[in-house]
C-alpha positions as CSV (number, residue, x, y, z in Angstrom):
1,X,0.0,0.0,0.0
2,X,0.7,3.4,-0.5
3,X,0.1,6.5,1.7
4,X,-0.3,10.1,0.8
5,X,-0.9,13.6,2.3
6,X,-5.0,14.4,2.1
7,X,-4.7,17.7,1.0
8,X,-4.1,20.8,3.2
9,X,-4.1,18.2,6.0
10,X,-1.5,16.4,7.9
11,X,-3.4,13.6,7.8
12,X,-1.7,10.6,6.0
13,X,-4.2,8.5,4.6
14,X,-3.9,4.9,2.0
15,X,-4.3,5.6,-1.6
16,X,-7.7,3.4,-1.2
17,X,-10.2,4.6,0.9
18,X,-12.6,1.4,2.0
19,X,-15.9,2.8,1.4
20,X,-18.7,1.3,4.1
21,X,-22.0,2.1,2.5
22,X,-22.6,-1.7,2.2
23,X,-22.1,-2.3,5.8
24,X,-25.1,-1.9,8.2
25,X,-28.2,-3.8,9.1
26,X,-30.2,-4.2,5.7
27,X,-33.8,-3.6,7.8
28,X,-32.5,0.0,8.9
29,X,-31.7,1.0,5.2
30,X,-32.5,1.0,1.3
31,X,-30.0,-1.3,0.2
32,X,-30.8,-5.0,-0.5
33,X,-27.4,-6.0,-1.1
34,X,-25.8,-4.2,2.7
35,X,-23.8,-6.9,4.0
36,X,-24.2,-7.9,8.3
37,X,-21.8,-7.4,10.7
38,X,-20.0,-10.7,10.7
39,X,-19.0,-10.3,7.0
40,X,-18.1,-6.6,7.5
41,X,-15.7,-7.4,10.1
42,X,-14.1,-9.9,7.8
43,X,-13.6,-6.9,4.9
44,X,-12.3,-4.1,7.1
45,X,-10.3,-6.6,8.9
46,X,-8.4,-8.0,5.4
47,X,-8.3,-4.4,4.3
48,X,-6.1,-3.3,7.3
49,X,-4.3,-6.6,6.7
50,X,-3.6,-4.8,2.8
51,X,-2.4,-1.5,4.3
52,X,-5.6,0.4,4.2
53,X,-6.2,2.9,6.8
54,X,-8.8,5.4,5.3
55,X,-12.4,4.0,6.1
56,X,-15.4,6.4,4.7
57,X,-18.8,5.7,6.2
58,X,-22.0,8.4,7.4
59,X,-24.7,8.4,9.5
60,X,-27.7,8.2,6.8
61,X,-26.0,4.9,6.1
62,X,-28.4,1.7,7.1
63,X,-29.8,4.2,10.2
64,X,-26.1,4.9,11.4
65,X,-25.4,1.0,11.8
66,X,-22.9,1.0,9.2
67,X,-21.1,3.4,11.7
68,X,-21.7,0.8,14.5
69,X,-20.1,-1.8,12.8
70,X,-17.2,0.1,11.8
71,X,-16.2,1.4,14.7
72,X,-16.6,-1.9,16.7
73,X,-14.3,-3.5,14.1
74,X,-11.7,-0.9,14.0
75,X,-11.5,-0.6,18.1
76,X,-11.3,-4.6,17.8
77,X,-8.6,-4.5,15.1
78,X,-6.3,-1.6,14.9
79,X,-5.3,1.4,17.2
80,X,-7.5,4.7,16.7
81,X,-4.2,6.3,16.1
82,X,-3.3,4.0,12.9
83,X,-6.4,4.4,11.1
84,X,-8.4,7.7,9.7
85,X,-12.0,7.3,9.9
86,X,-14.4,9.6,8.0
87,X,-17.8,10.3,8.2
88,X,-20.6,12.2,7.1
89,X,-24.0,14.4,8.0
90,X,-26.9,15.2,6.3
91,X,-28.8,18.4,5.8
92,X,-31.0,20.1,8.2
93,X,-34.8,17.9,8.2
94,X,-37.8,20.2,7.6
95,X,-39.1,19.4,11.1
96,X,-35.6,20.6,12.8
97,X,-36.0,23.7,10.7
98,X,-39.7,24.1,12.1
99,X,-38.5,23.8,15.4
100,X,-35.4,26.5,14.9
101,X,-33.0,24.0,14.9
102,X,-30.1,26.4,13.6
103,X,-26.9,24.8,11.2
104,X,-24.7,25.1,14.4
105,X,-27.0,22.8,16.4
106,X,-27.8,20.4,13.9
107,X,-24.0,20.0,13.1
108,X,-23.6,19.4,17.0
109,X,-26.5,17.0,17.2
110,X,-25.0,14.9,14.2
111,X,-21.4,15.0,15.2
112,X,-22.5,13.7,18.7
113,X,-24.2,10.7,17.7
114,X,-22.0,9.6,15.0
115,X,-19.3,9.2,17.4
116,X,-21.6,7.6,20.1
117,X,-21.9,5.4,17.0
118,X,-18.4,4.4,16.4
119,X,-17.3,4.6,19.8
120,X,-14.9,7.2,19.6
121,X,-13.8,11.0,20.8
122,X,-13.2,12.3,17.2
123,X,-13.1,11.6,14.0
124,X,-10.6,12.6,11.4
125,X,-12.7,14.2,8.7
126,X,-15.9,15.0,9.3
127,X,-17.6,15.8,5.9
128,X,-20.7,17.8,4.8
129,X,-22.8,14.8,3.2
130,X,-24.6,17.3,0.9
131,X,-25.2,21.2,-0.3
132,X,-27.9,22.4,2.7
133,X,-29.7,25.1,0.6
134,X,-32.2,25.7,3.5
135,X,-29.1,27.0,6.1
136,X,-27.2,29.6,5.7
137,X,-23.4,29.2,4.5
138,X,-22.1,31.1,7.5
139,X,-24.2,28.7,10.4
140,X,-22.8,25.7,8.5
141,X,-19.1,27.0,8.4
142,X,-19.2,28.4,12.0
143,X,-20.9,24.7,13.0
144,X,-18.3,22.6,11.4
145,X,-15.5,24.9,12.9
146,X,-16.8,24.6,16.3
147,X,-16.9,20.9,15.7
148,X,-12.9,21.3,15.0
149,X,-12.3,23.1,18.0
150,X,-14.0,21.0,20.2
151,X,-11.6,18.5,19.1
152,X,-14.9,16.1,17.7
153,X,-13.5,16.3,14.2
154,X,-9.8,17.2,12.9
155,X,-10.0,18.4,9.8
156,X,-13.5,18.6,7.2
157,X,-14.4,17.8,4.3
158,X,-17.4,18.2,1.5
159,X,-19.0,16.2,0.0
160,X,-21.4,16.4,-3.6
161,X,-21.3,20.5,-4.6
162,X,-20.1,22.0,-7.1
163,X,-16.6,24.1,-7.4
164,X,-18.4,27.5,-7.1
165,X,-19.7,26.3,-4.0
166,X,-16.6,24.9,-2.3
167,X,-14.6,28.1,-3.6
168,X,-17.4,30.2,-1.9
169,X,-17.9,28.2,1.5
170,X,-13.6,28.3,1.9
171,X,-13.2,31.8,1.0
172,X,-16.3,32.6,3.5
173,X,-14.0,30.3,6.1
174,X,-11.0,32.0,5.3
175,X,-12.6,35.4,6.1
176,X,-14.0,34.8,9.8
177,X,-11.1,32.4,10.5
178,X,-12.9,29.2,10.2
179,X,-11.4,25.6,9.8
180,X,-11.4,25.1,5.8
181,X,-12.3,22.2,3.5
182,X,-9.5,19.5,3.2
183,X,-11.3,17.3,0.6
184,X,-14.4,16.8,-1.6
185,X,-16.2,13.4,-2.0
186,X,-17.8,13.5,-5.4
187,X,-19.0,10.9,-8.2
188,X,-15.6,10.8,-10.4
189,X,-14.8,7.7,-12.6
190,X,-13.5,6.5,-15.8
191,X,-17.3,6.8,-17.2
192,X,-18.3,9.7,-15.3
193,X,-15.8,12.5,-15.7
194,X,-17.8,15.6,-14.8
195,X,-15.4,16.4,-12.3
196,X,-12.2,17.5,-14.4
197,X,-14.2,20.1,-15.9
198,X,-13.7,22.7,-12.8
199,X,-13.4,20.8,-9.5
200,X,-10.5,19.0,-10.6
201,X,-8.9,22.7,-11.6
202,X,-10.2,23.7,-8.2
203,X,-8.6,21.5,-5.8
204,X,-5.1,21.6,-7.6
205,X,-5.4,25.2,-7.2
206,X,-5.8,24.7,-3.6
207,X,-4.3,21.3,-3.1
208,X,-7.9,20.2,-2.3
209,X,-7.8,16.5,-1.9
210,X,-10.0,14.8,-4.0
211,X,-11.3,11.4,-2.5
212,X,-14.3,10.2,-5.3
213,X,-17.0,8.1,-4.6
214,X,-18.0,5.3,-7.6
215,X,-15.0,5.1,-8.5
216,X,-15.9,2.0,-10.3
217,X,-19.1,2.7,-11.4
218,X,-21.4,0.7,-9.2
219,X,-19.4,-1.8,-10.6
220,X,-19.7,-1.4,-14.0
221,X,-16.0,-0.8,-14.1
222,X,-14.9,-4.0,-13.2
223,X,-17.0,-6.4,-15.5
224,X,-17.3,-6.9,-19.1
225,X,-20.3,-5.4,-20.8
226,X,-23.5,-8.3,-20.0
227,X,-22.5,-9.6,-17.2
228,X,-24.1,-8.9,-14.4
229,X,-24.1,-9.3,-10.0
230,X,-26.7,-8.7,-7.3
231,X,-25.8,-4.8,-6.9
232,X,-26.4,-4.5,-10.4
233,X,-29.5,-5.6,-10.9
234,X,-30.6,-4.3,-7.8
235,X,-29.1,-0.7,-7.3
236,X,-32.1,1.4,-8.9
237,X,-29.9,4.6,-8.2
238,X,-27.2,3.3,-9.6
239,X,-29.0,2.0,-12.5
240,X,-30.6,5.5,-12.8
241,X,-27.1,7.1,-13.1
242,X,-25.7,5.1,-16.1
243,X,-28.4,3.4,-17.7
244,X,-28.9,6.3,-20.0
245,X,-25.2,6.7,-21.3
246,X,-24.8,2.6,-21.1
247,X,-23.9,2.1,-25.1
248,X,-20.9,4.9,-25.0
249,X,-19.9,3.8,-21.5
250,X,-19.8,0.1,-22.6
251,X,-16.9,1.4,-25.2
252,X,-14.8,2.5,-22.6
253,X,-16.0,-0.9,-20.0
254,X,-14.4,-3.1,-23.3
255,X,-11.4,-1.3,-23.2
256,X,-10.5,-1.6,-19.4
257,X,-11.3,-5.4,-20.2
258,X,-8.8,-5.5,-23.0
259,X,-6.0,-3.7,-21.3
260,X,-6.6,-5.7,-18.3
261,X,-6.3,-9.1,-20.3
262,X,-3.3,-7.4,-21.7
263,X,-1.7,-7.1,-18.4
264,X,-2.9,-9.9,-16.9
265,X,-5.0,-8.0,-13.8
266,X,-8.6,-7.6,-13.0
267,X,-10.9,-4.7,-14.4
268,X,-10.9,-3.7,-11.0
269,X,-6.9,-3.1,-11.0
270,X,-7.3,-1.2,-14.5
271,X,-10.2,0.8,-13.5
272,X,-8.5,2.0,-10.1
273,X,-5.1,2.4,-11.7
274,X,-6.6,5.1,-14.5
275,X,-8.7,7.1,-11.3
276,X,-5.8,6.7,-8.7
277,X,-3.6,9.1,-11.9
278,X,-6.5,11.6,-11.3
279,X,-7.1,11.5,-7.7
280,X,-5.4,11.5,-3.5
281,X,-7.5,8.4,-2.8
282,X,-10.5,6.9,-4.2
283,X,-13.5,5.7,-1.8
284,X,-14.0,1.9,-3.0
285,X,-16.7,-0.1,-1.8
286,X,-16.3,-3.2,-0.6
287,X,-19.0,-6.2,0.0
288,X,-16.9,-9.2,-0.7
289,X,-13.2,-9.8,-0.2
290,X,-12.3,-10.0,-3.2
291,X,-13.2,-6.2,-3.6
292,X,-11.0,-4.8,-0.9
293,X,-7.7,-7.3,-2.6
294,X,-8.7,-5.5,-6.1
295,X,-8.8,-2.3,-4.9
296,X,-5.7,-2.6,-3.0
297,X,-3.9,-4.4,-6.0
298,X,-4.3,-1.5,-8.0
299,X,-1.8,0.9,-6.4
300,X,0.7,-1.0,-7.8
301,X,-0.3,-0.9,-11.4
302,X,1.3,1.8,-13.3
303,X,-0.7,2.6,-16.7
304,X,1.6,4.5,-19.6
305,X,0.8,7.6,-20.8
306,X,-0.5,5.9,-24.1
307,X,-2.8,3.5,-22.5
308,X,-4.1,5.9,-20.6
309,X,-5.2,8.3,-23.5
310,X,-6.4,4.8,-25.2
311,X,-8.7,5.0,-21.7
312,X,-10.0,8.5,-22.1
313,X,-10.6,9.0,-25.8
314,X,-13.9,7.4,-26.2
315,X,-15.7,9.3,-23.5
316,X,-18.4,12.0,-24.4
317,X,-20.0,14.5,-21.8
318,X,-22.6,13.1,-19.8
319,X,-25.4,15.0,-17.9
320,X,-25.5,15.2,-14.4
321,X,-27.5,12.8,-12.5
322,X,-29.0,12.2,-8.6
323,X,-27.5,14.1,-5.8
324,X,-25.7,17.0,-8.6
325,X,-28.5,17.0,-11.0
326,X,-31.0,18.2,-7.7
327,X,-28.4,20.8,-6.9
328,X,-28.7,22.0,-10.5
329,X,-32.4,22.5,-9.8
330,X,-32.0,24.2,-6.1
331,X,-28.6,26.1,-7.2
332,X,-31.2,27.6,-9.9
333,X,-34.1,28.3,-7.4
334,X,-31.6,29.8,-4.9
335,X,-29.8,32.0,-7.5
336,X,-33.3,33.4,-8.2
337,X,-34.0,34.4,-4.7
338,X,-30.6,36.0,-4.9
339,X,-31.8,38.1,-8.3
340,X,-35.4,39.3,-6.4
341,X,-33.8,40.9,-3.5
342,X,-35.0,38.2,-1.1
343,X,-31.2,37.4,0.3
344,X,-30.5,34.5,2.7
345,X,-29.1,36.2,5.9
């Protein structure tokens, strides 16, 4: 394994980061194929074994058990000071912002039960799950740094926003001395490029770690075109970000599959190797063994320069989709609140 500086941080974290939105108790979320807590331990325990230290879970994951099992296995197998552990909160709910639940207190409330959750004092990154456009910038800011001087969190992140919107919240950080955003979580693979067009720019500007999730496409990646798996058939958000580009993604899916026959590797490896030229440490997820060993396998694969064109040429824009596309619509409703005078405070 490999290790690498996240960002503006001093954290050192693994070049794969073992994404744990498959752990959790399948009754407390939306995701048939969430694996218990007996096979989770096995995962996070072999990816430790492989050198990864960089575990990325949240709270709206399976009703916060994926958190749960996480931080049991990690107190169980490895000492809180070897490993970084990330998680995530949500946006106010409408009933907290009835009530007057402000930014500050909601970020409090979170933070609080996520480490009851995993059974710790802190975390290591604590990351805004996604754009609140009900709260103002500053209450968000000012919540996340008091989480930071409490010692709860050391460093935070963001996750799903655009660049506008992380250049905005840091410079409004920068300004009233708040703790800054280390790193931004967004959906960046070989068939979903959307990214390069300004975050990318963004966070080499500003050494802006950039930690992706589906970083193999929900799988997609690491298969030949047909074949299918449980997630597959059953992710219905997944299948509702790349069913409608699946003819020009599958020109890109046959190429990892020839350069990985080529080289005598997995998809997976090929797949990881392209993102991990791109990237401080993609967040992989893991349900079966065999993921983490892929994932890990593909630090060591160096792609040239030629392949990796080969890689990119095919792709075509694609539109955004889930989490981004709904900012789209709310960036668009906010801006014209902005235009009519009727400013957020």
């Amino acid at each position: 394994m490999q290790y690498i500086q996240l960002g503006n941080s001093d954290l050192q974290v693994s070049r794969i980061c073992m994404g744990c939105m498959g752990f959790g108790d399948a009754s407390n979320g939306q995701h048939s194929w969430t694996i218990d807590e007996e096979h989770s331990r096995q995962i996070i325990k072999r990816g430790l074994e492989l050198g990864v230290n960089f575990f990325d879970t949240a709270i709206a994951y399976q009703s916060g058990t994926s958190e749960q099992y996480v931080g049991r296995a990690l107190r169980d197998f490895a000492k809180r000071d070897d490993v970084v552990v990330a998680t995530k909160f949500l946006p106010r709910t409408q009933d907290e912002i009835k009530a007057g639940i402000t930014g500050q207190q909601h970020i409090q409330r979170m933070i609080d039960k996520s480490l009851e959750n995993l059974g710790t004092d802190h975390v290591d990154l604590y990351i805004y799950h996604m754009w609140d456009y009900e709260t103002p910038l500053y209450d968000i800011m000012d919540g996340l740094n008091q989480a930071v001087k409490a010692g709860k969190t050391r460093f935070i992140g963001i996750s799903n926003c655009f660049a506008w919107q992380l250049a905005k919240a840091n410079a409004l950080a920068e300004a009233n001395g708040f703790a800054k955003f280390v790193s931004v979580q967004g959906h960046y693979n070989l068939i979903f490029r959307e990214e390069e067009r300004e975050m990318a720019e963004l966070c080499r500007a500003d050494n802006i770690a950039l930690t992706p999730y589906s970083a193999l496409a929900s799988g997609r990646l690491s298969r030949h075109s047909g074949e299918t798996s449980k997630r597959l058939q059953e992710d219905s958000y997944a299948k509702f970000k790349y069913d409608a580009t699946e003819a020009q993604d599958a020109i890109i899916i046959e190429r990892v599959a020839e350069l990985a026959e080529r080289h005598g590797v997995s998809m997976t490896e090929v797949s990881l190797a392209w993102l991990l030229t791109k990237v401080t440490s993609p967040v992989v997820g893991a349900t079966k063994l065999h993921h983490i060993e892929g994932a890990a396998k593909a630090v060591d694969l160096q792609l040239s320069d030629e392949e990796l064109a080969w890689l990119e040429e095919p792709y075509v824009p694609h539109a955004l989709v889930g989490v981004m596309a709904q900012n789209t619509a709310a960036a668009a409703k906010e801006s014209h609140v902005w235009s009519t005078g009727n400013q957020k405070i």
